[in-house]
Phi, psi and omega in degrees: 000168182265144171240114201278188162182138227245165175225097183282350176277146166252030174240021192241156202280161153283336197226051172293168184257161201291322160311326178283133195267106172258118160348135192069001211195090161207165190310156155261176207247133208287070189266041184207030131330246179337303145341274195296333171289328163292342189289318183271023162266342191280312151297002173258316149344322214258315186309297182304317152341297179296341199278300183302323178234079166277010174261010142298329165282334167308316186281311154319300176290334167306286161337295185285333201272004188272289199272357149285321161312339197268334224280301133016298179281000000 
């Protein structure tokens, strides 16, 4: 998972080592876990989609080059 990290000083460096306690500079609380696990759930679904089924992505691209074309005229 990612871990942000927000910098309230703007004179204080980014790119202190990790050992060094720098002032201003602490993690934020891991709320966008669960997000990111559906996101990376949704793309592995959508991978395995493709692998099983590609005339479905075939029917999709179809689909969008259609109602982009109508879209045109």
């Amino acid at each position: 998972m990612t871990l942000h990290v927000r910098n309230k000083e703007p004179e204080t460096t980014l790119g202190a080592s990790a050992e060094v306690d720098a002032p201003g500079r602490d993690a934020t609380p891991r709320r966008g876990g669960p997000l990111e696990l559906l996101g990376l759930t949704l793309a592995a679904g959508a991978g395995v989609l493709f692998v099983v089924r590609p005339e479905f992505y075939e029917a999709v691209v179809h689909l969008f080059a259609t109602r982009a074309a109508s879209l045109v005229r």
